[in-house]
N, C-alpha and C positions, 0 to 999 in steps of 0.2 A: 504494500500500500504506500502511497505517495500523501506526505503531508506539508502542505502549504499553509506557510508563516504568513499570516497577511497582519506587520507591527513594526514600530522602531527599532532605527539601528545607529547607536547614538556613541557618543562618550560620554562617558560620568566622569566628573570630578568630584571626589568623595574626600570628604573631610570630617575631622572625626572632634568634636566641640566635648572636652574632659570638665564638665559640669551638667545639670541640669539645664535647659533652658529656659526653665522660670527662674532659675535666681536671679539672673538678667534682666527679669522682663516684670516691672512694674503694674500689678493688673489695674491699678483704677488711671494709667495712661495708656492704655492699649488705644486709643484714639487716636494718639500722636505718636505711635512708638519708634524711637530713632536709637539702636542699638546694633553692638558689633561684636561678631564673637571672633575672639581671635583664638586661631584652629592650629594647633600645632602639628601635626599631621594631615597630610593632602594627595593623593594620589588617582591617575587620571588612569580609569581603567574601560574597555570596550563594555559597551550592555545595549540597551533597547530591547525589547518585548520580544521582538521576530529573533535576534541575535543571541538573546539570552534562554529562549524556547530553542532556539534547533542546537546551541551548545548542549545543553543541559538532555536533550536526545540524542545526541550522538553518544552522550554517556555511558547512556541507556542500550546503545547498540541498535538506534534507530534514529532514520533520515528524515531529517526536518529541515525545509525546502523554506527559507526566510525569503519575504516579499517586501521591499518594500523601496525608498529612495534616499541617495546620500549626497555629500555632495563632494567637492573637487579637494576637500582633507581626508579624503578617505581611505587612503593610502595603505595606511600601518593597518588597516583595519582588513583591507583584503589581506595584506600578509598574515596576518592572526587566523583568517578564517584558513585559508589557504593550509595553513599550519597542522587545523584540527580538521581538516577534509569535508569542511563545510560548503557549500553549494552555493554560490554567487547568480546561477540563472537567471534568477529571476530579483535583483539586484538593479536599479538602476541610478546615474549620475548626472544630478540635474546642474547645469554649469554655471557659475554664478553665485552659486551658495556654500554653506557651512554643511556638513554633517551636525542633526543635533544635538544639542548638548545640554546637557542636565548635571547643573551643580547641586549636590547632596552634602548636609550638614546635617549630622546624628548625633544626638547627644548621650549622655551617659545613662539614659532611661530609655533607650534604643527612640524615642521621640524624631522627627527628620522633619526639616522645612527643606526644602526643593525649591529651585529657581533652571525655570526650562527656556529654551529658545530652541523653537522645533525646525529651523531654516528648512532645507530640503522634504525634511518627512511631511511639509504642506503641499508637496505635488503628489504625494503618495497615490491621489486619483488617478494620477498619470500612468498609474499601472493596474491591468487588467488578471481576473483571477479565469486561467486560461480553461476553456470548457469542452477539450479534446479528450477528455477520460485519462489523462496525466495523473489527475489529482485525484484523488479519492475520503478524502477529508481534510477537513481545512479549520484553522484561529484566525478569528479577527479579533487583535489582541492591541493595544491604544496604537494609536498611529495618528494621521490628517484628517478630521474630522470628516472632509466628503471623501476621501480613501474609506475609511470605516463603513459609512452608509454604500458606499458604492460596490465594495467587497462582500458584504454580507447579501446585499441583493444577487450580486450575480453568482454567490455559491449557493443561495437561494433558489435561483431559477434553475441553475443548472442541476439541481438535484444532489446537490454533494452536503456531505451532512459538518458541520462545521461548529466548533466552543467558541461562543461570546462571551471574551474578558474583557469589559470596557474600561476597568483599572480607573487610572486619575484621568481616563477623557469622558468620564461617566459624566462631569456637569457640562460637557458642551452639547449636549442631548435636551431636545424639549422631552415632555411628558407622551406626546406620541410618536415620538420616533425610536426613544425605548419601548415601549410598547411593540412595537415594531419588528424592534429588534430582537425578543421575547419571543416574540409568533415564529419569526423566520428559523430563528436557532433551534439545534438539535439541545445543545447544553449551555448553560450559563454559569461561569465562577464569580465568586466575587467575596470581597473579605467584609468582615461583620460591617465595620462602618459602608462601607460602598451598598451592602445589602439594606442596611438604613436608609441609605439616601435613594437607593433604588427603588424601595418601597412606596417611599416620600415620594418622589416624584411622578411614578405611573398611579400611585393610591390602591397599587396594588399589594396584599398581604404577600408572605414565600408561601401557603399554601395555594394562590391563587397563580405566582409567578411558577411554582412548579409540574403545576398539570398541566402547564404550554408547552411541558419540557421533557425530555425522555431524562434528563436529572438538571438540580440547579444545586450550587455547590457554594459551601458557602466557609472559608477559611476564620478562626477564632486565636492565632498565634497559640499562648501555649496554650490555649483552652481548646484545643481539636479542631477539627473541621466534621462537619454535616452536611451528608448527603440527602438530598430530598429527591425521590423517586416516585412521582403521583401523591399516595399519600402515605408511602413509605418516608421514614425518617434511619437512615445513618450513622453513627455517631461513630467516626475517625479519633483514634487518640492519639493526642501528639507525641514524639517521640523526641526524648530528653535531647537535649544537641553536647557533644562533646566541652564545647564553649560557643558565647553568645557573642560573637565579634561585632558581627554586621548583618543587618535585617534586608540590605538592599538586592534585589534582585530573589527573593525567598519565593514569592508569589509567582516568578516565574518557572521557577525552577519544581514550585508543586506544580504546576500545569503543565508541565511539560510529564511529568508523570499521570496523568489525568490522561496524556494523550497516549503515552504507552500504554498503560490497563487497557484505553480503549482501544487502539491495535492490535492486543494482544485478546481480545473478549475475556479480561480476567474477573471478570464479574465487579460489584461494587464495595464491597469490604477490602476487596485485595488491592483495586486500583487507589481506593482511597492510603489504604497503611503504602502503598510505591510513593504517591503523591508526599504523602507527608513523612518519610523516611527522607526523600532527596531535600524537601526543607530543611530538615534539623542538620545535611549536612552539609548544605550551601552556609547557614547561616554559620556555621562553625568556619568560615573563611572570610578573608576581605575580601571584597568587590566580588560582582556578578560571576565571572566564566576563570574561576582560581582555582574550583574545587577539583580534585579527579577522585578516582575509583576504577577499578577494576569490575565487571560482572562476577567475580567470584566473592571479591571484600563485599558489593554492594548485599551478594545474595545471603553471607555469613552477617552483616550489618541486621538485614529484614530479620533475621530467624534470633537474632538476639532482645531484639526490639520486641517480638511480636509474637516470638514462642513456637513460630512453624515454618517449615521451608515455605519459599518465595513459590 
């Protein structure tokens, strides 16, 4: 089976703030607030959604075909892909612009303020999700807001079954365009707070958003993740993490397990504990695409975790 990344491919610049960021931050002036954390560590690592899903598959011993647009700095980034045998196809450079970039600042309460500039990944439309039976499931995972709408419809029409992670581009969506986006999907993830505001904005319950859905999938960090299957509920237990470095890129890296169980038809208990296994061991690394593993460490990891072969 062939799966198509349709999401960002970006650089992060991750910086790591050695306090809380409320002691900083004055609440009865949040109004006005003009504050600076000075970050003694900084390092600029590859991620985006499409980049950081087909790494975190290749892991997995599974090909995940990232779609999406970058621009004329993107250099060091095809080397990297290049490096871990990842697939540029479908790949394209719009001239003129920046590859985007996402500066991350995490404080010592894993807490993260993000400051994005999506340059290129706004022509992301400019790429079509191709409907010659190449593809045989697909993510539409954050990317250029009419890329998103536009991808989702035409895995839509095309008849290919497809997971909507709408991630931090969840508020550029009205109320019926999620809606929408609900109908058309096969699956939906999304973490507790996004599941909040998802609800908030269509006014739909998760029981009402999961019988649009063959599952809707809903991430709680250390409090598990839940699976909703009609009217079936889930309950994923999280898996302890070695150490808790860095939260960035974790969400990708469960879904990028979401996508394996489902390539693999491993049913829902077992994709959910894959899913949440490769969190706890992302999160035990800095930056996005740092972790490795071996198929035999990951499959000794699951049975330690989880009490039975993978």
């Amino acid at each position: 089976m062939s799966i198509l990344i349709c999401g960002s491919l970006a650089y992060d610049t991750i910086m790591a703030y050695p306090q809380p960021f409320k002691s900083q931050i004055l609440p009865d002036k949040i109004h006005m607030l003009n504050v600076c954390f000075e970050v003694p560590e900084l390092r600029r690592e590859f991620g985006g959604t499409a980049g950081n899903i087909a790494y975190n598959l290749k892991l997995l011993d599974a090909e995940g075909l990232p779609m999406g647009t970058v621009g004329a700095d993107f250099q060091p980034y095809v080397t990297w892909l290049d490096q871990h045998g990842i697939s540029r196809k479908y790949i394209k450079e719009i001239p003129g612009t920046y590859t985007a970039q996402a500066f991350i600042t995490t404080d010592t309460d894993n807490n993260q303020i993000t400051a994005f500039h999506p340059g290129a990944m706004g022509h992301a439309h400019e790429q079509s999700v191709p409907v010659d039976s190449s593809v045989t499931l697909g993510v539409v995972a954050p990317d250029g807001r009419e890329g998103m709408l536009q991808h989702a419809r035409q895995f839509y029409d095309a008849g290919i079954p497809f997971l909507f992670d709408p991630g931090q581009g969840l508020p550029l969506f009205s109320s019926a365009e999620l809606r929408e986006f609900i109908r058309m999907a096969t699956w939906v993830a999304v973490n507790d707070y996004e599941s909040q505001m998802l609800e908030h904005k269509t006014g739909l319950n998760t029981s009402a958003i999961a019988e649009q859905l063959a599952a809707f999938v809903i991430t709680r960090g250390a409090g598990g993740s839940e699976i909703f299957v009609k009217q079936r509920r889930i309950q994923v237990p999280a898996v302890p993490a070695t150490q808790v470095l860095d939260p960035t890129g974790c969400g990708d890296a469960y879904r990028a397990g979401l996508v394996y169980g489902l390539l693999h038809d491993s049913g829902w208990e077992t994709t959910g504990r894959i899913a949440a296994l490769m969190g706890a061991i992302k999160i035990a690394h800095r930056g996005t695409q740092n972790h490795r593993f071996t198929q035999a460490e990951f499959a000794a990891q699951f049975e330690k975790a989880f009490g039975h072969k993978l």
